[in-house]
C-alpha positions as CSV (number, residue, x, y, z in Angstrom):
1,X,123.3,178.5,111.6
2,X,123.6,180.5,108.4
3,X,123.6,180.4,105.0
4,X,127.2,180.8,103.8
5,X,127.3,180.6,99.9
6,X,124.8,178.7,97.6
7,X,125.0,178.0,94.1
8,X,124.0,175.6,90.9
9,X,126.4,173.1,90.1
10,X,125.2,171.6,87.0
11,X,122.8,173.2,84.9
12,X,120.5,171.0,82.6
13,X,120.4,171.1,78.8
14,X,116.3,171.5,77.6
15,X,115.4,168.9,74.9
16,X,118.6,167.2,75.6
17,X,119.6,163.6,77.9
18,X,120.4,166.1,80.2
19,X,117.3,168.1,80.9
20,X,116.3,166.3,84.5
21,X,118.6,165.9,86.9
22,X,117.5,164.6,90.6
23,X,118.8,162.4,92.9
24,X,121.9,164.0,93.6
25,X,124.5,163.3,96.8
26,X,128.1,164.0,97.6
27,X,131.1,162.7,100.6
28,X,133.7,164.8,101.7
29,X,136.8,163.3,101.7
30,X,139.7,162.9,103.3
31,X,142.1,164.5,100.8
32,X,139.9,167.5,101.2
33,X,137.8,167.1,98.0
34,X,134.5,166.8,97.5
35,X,133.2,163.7,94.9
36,X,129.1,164.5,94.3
37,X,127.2,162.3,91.5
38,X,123.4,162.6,90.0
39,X,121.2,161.0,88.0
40,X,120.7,162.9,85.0
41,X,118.4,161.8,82.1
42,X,116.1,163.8,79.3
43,X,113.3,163.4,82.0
44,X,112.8,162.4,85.3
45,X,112.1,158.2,84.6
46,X,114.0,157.2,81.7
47,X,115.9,154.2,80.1
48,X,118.0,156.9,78.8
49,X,119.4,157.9,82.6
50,X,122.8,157.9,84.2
51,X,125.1,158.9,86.9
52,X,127.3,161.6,86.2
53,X,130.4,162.4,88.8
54,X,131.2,165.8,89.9
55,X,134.5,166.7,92.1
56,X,134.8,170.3,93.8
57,X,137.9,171.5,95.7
58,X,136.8,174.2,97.3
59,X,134.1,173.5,99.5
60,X,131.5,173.5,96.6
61,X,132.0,176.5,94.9
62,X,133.2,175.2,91.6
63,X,132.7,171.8,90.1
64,X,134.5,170.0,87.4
65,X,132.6,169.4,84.5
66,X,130.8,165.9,84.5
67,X,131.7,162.2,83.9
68,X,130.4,159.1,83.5
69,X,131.8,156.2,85.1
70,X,129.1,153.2,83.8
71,X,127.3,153.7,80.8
72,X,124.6,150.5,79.7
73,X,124.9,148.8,82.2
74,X,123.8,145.6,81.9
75,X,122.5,143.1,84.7
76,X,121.9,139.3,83.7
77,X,122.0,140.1,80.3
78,X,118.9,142.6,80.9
79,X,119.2,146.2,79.8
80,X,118.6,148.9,82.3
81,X,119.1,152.2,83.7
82,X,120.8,153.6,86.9
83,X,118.9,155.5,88.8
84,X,121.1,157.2,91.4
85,X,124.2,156.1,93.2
86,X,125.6,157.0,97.0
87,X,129.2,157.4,98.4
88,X,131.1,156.0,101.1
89,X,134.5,156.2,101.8
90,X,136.1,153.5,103.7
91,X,139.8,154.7,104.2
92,X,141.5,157.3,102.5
93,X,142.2,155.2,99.7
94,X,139.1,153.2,99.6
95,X,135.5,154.5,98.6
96,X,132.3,152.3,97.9
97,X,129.7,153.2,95.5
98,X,126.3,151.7,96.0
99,X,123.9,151.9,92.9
100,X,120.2,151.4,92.2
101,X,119.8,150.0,89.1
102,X,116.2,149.7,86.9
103,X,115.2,146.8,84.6
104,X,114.2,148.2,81.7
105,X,114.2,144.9,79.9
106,X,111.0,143.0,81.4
107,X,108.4,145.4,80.9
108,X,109.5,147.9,77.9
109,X,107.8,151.3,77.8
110,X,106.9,150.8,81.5
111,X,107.0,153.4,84.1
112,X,108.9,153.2,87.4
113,X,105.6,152.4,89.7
114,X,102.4,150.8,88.7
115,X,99.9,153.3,89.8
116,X,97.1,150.3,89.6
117,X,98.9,148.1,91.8
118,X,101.1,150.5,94.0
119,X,104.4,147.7,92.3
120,X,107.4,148.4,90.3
121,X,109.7,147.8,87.7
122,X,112.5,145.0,88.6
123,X,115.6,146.8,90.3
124,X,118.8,145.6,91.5
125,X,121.6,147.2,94.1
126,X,124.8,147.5,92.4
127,X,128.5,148.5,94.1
128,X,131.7,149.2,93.0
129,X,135.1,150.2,94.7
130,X,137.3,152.9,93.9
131,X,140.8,153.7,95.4
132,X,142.0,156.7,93.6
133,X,139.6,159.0,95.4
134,X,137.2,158.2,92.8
135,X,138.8,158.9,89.4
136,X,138.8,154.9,88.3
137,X,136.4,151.8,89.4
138,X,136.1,148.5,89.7
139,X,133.9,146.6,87.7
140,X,129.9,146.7,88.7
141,X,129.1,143.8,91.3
142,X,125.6,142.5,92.1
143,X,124.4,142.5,95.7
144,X,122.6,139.3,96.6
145,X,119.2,139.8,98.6
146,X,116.2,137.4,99.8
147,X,113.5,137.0,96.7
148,X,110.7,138.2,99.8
149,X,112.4,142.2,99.7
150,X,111.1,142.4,96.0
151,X,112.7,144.7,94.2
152,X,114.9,147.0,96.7
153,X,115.0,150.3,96.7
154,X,118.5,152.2,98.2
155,X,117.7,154.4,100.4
156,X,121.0,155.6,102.0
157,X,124.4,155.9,101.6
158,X,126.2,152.7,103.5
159,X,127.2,153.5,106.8
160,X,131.0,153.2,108.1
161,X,130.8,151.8,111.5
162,X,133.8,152.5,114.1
163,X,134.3,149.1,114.6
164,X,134.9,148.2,110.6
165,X,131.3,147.0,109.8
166,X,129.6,148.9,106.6
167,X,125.7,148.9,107.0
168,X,123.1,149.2,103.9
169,X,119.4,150.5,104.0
170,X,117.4,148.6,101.7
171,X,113.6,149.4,101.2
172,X,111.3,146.2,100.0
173,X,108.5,146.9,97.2
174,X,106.0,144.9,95.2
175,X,106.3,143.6,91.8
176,X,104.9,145.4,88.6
177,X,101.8,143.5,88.6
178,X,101.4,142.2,92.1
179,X,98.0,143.0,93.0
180,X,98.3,141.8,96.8
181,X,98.9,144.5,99.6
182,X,101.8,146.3,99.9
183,X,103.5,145.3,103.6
184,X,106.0,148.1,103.2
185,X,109.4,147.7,105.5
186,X,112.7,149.4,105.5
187,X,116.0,146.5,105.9
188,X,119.7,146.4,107.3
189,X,122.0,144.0,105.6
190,X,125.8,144.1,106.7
191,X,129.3,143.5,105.9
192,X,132.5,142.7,108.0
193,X,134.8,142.6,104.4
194,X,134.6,146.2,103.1
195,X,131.1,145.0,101.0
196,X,132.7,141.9,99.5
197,X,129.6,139.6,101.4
198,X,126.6,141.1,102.9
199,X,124.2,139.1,106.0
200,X,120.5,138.7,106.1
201,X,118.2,141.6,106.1
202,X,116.9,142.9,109.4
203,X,114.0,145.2,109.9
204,X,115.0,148.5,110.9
205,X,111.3,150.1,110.3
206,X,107.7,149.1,109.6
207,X,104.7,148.4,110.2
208,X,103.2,144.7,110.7
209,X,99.6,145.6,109.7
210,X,101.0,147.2,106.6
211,X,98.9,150.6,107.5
212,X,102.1,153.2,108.0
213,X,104.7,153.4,105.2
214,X,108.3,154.2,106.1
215,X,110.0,155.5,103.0
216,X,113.4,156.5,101.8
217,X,114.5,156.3,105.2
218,X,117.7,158.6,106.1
219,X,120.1,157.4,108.1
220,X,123.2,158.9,109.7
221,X,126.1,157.2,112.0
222,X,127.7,159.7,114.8
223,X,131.7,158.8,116.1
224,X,130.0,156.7,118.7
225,X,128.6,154.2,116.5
226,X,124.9,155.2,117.3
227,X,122.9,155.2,114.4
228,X,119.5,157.5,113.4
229,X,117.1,157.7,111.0
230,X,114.4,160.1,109.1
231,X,111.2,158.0,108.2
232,X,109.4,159.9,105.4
233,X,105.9,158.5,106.9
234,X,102.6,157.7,105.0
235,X,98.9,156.6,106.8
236,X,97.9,154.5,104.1
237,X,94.4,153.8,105.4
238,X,93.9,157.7,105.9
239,X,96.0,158.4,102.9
240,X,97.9,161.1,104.1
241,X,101.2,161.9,105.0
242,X,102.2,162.2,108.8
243,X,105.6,164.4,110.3
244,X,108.6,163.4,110.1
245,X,109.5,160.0,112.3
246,X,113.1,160.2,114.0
247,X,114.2,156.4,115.5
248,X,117.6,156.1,117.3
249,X,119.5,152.7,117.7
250,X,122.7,151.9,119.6
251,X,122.9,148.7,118.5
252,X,123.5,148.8,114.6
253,X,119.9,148.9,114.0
254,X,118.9,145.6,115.6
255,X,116.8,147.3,117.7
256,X,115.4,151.4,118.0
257,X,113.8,153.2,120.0
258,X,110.4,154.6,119.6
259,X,109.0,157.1,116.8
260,X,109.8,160.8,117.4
261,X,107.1,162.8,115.6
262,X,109.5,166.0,114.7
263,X,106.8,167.7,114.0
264,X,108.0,168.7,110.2
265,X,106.2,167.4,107.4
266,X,107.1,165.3,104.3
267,X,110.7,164.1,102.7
268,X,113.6,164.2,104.8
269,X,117.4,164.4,104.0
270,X,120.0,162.4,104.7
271,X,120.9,164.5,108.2
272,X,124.3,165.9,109.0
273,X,126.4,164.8,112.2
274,X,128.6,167.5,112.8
275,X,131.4,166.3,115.8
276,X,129.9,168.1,118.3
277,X,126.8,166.2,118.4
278,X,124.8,168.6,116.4
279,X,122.7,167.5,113.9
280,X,121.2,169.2,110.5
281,X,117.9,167.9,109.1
282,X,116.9,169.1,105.4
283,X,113.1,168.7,104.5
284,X,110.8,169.2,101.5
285,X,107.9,170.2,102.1
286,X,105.5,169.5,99.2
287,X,102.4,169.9,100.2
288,X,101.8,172.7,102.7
289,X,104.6,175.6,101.7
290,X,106.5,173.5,98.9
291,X,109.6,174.7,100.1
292,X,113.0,173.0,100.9
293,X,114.4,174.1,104.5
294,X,116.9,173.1,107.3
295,X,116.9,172.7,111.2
296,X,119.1,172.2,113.6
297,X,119.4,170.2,117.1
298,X,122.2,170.2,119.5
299,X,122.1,166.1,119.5
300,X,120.5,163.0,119.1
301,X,118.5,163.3,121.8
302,X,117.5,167.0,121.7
303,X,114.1,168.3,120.1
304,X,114.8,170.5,116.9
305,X,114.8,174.1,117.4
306,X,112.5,176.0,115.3
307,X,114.1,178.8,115.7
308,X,117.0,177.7,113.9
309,X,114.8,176.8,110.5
310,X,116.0,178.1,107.3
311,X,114.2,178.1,103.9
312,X,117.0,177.4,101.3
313,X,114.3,177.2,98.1
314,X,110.5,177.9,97.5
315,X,108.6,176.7,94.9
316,X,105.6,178.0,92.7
317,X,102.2,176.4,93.9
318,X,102.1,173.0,92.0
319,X,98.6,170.9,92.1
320,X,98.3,167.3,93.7
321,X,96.6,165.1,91.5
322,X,95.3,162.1,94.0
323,X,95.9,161.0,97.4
324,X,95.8,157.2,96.5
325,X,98.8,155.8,96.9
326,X,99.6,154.0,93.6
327,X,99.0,157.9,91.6
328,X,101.0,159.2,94.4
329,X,103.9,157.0,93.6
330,X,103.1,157.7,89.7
331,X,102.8,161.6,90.5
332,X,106.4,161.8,91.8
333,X,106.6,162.8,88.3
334,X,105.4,166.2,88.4
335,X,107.7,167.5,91.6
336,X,110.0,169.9,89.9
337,X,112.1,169.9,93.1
338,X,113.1,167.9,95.9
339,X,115.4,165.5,97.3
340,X,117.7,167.3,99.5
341,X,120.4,165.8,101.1
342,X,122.7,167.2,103.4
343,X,126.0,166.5,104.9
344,X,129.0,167.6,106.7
345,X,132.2,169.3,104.9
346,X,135.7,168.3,106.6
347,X,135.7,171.6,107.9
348,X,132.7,171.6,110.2
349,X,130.2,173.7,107.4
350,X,127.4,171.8,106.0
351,X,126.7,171.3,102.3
352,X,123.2,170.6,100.8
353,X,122.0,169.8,97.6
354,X,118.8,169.6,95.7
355,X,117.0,169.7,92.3
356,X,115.0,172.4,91.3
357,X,113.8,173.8,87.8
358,X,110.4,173.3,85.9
359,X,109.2,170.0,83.8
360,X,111.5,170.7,80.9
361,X,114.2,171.7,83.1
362,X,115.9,171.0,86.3
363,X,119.1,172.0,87.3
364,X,121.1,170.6,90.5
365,X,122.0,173.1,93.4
366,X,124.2,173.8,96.7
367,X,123.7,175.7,99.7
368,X,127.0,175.9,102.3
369,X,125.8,176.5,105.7
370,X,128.0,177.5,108.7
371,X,127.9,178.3,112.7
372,X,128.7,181.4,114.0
């Protein structure tokens, strides 16, 4: 694996609504094009965010300029901000966008995450359909979920199974001022109607005594319908972060098998399943080189090479404030990069994209990887 062509594919404006931009994603599809969307904002938590929607048709190395789909949105009459949004297409007429939205309604002049009580602010998960390759969308439509999930984080793009069924990773979290502790978990919900209906909420990762944390887990779905996932894993009694935890299921996430320490640290990507089993992995690692970087196995059930890592970004040295968890939640703010996530082209390369930039600034980039 190398690196092929990389590139920035939006620039921020300083002291502007457009001066952050993070959370950024993409799906290549079947007409050959390539529809990406971020959350842009004039910092990284803000009322004032949105999701902007990028289309490339040359493997990434233009973009179209910017456009927004939703603006104020509104949920139950509530104000509030979208935070990122993730595509999947369906059929080659047919894409889903899934949404996270924020309430910022019920607790004005909040931040995201109570750093006192490790909660956060109200959030729904939004979807809407598309099936013009992306260019108009339905209307916004609430997905329904069990009060006891809290507000849900989204932590994946929904997953095309080959038999039909569309699957959705939802990750529970406390309210603002719930002071009780945090059992964190990581849900399936599904759908047999193209997202129209959704089933109960199954536990695809966690921890009964509420001591390990399995955040934004990454989740990919091979031809064979075998699903895996990238646990970005915390020891909350120890208060540190452990490696990387890979889980594989073959039964739509009902049930996994055990942990793989991968023995990579922090934040993984959403991996790439290339047809030939391979899979791509895209990490940042924060707190040890604070770098972004990529690795490579032949399949599921391979170990990673090491020999295959590439470092796609470094960072300058930045300072961690705490190890508690509530300030680590709150000090997400000061990460001027991150969130990678990586995925296969139509053509077998693999595209990845990240933020990077400094606290005023933070501009979206690409890096298109090939095999020899």
């Amino acid at each position: 694996m190398q690196i092929e062509s990389s590139g920035i594919f939006c620039s921020a404006k300083i002291n502007s609504n457009k001066a952050c931009y993070t959370f950024s994603s993409f799906v290549s599809l079947g007409n050959g094009s390539i529809l990406a969307t971020a959350r842009g904002g004039n910092n990284k938590d803000s009322e004032l965010e949105g999701i902007e929607f990028f289309r490339s048709d040359d493997e990434g190395e233009h973009w179209s300029e910017p456009w927004e789909p939703f603006n104020n949105v509104e949920v139950d009459n509530l104000k509030g901000s979208l935070k990122l949004c993730y595509l999947t297409e369906i059929s080659d007429s047919h894409i889903i966008a899934s949404f996270l939205w924020i309430d910022r309604s019920s607790f004005p002049g909040k931040e995201l995450f109570n750093a006192n009580t490790e909660g956060c602010l109200p959030m729904k998960i939004l979807l809407a359909d598309s099936y013009d390759h992306g260019d108009t969308w339905s209307k916004l439509r609430k997905v329904q979920l069990p009060n006891d999930i809290g507000p849900p984080s989204l932590t994946n793009p929904i997953m095309k199974l080959p038999n039909g069924k569309l699957i959705m990773s939802i990750e529970n979290n406390k309210d603002y001022f719930d002071e009780s502790k945090w059992f964190q978990k990581n849900v399936f919900i599904c759908s047999s109607d193209n997202g129209k209906t959704w089933s109960n909420p199954y536990l695809a990762a966690g921890d009964e005594t509420g001591r390990i944390f399995n955040w934004d887990l990454r989740c990919g779905v091979n031809e064979n319908g075998i699903i895996t996932s990238f646990a970005w894993t915390y020891d909350s009694d120890k208060k540190n972060f452990l490696n990387i935890h890979q889980r594989i299921s073959n039964d739509e996430g009902k049930t996994w098998s055990q942990p793989k320490d991968l023995n990579i640290s922090d934040q993984p990507s959403h991996p790439a399943l290339l047809k030939d089993g391979k899979v791509v992995l895209a990490w940042v690692d924060r707190f040890k080189n604070q770098s972004i970087k990529v690795i490579v196995s032949d399949n599921l059930d391979t170990s990673f090479d090491k020999t295959s890592e590439i470092t796609i970004f470094n960072q300058k040295k930045i300072r961690q404030n705490t190890k508690e968890l509530g300030g680590l939640l709150a000090d997400m703010n000061i990460w001027t990069f991150g969130l990678p996530y990586a995925d296969v082209l139509n053509n077998g390369k693999v595209l990845v994209f990240y933020y990077a930039g400094s606290e005023k600034k933070m501009d979206l980039y690409w890096t298109r990887l090939k095999f020899n």
